[in-house]
C-alpha positions as CSV (number, residue, x, y, z in Angstrom):
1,X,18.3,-17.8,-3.0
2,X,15.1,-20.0,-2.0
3,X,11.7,-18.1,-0.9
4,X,12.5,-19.3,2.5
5,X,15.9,-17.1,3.2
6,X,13.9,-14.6,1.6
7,X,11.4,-14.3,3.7
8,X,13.8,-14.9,7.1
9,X,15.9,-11.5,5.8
10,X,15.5,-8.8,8.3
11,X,13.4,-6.3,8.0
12,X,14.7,-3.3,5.2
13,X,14.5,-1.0,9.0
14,X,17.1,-3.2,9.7
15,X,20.1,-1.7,7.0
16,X,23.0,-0.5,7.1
17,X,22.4,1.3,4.1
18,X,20.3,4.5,3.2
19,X,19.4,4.7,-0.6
20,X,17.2,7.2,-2.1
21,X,16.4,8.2,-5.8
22,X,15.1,11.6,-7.6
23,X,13.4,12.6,-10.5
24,X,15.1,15.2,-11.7
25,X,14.6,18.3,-13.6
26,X,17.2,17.7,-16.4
27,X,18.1,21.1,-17.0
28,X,18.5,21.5,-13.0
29,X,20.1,17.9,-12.6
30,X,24.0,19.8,-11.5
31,X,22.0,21.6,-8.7
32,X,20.7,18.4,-7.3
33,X,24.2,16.9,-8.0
34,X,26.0,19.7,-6.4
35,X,23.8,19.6,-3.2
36,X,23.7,16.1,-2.5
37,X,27.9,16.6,-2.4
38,X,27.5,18.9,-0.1
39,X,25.3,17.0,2.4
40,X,27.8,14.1,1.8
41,X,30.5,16.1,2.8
42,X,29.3,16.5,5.6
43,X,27.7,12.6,6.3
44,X,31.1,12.3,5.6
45,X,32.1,13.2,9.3
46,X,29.3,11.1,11.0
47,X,31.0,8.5,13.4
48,X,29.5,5.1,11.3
49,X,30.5,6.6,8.5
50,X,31.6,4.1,6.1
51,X,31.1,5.0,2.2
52,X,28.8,7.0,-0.5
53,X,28.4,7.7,-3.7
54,X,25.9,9.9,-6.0
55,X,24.3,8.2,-9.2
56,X,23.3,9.4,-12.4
57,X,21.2,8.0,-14.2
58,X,21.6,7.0,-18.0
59,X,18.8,9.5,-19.4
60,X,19.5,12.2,-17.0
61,X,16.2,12.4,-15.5
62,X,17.1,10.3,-12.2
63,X,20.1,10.8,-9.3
64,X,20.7,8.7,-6.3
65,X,22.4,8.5,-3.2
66,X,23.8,5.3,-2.1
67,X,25.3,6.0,1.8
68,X,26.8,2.9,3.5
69,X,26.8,3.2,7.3
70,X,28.5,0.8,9.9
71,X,25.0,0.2,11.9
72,X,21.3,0.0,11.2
73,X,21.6,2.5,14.2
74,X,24.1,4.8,12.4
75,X,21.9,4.9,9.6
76,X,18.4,6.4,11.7
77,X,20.7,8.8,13.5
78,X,22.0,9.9,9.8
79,X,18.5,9.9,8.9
80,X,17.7,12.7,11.5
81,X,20.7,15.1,10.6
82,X,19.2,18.5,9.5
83,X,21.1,18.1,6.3
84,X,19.8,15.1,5.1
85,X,16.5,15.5,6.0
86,X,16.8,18.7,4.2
87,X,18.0,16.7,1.1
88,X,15.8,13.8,1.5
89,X,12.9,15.8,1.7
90,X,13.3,19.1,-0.2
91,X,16.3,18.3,-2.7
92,X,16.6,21.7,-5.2
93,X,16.3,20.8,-8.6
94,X,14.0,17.4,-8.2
95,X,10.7,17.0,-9.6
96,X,9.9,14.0,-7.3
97,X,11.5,11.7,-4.9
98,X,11.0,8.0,-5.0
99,X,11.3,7.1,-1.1
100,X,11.6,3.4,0.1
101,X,13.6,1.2,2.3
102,X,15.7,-1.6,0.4
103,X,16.6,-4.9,2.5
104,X,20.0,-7.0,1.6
105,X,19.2,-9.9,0.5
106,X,22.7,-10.9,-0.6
107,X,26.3,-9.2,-1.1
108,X,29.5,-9.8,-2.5
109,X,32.8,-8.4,-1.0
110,X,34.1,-6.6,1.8
């Protein structure tokens, strides 16, 4: 991909998707686990609602949420639920959260 399309990609405020990693407390990593599942289940429900999935890092000392939502839209109103927000900003078991908005720049598939 040149610069150019680079730099013509909407804005990361602009996604679909919501991605957020933790630091995590190794010996408390299952609670962190356990709750994001729970606030999944319930994303899970959202009309927009399209996919997610919880990652665990290699060394254990990092999770992340990946949520896929139909619209930009979808994904600020998911934003707002008192679940996530509870999760995004007060996740048991995290030392620290790493908190930034990704932009696609390319994809392959459906």
């Amino acid at each position: 991909m040149s610069s150019d399309a680079t730099n013509q990609a909407p804005p990361a405020t602009d996604s679909a998707v919501l991605l957020h990693v933790w630091e995590v407390d190794p010996a408390r990593e299952g609670v962190a686990i356990r709750r994001l599942e729970d606030m999944l289940g319930q994303v899970a429900r959202e009309s927009g609602f399209v996919s997610a999935r919880v990652l665990q890092g290699e060394d254990r000392q990092t999770v992340a949420v990946l949520v896929q939502m139909q619209s930009p839209e979808d994904r600020a109103r998911l934003e707002q639920l008192p679940a996530v927000r509870e999760a995004l900003d007060n996740l048991e078991g995290t030392v620290n959260v790493v908190i930034k908005l990704y932009r696609e720049v390319s994809s392959v598939g459906g």
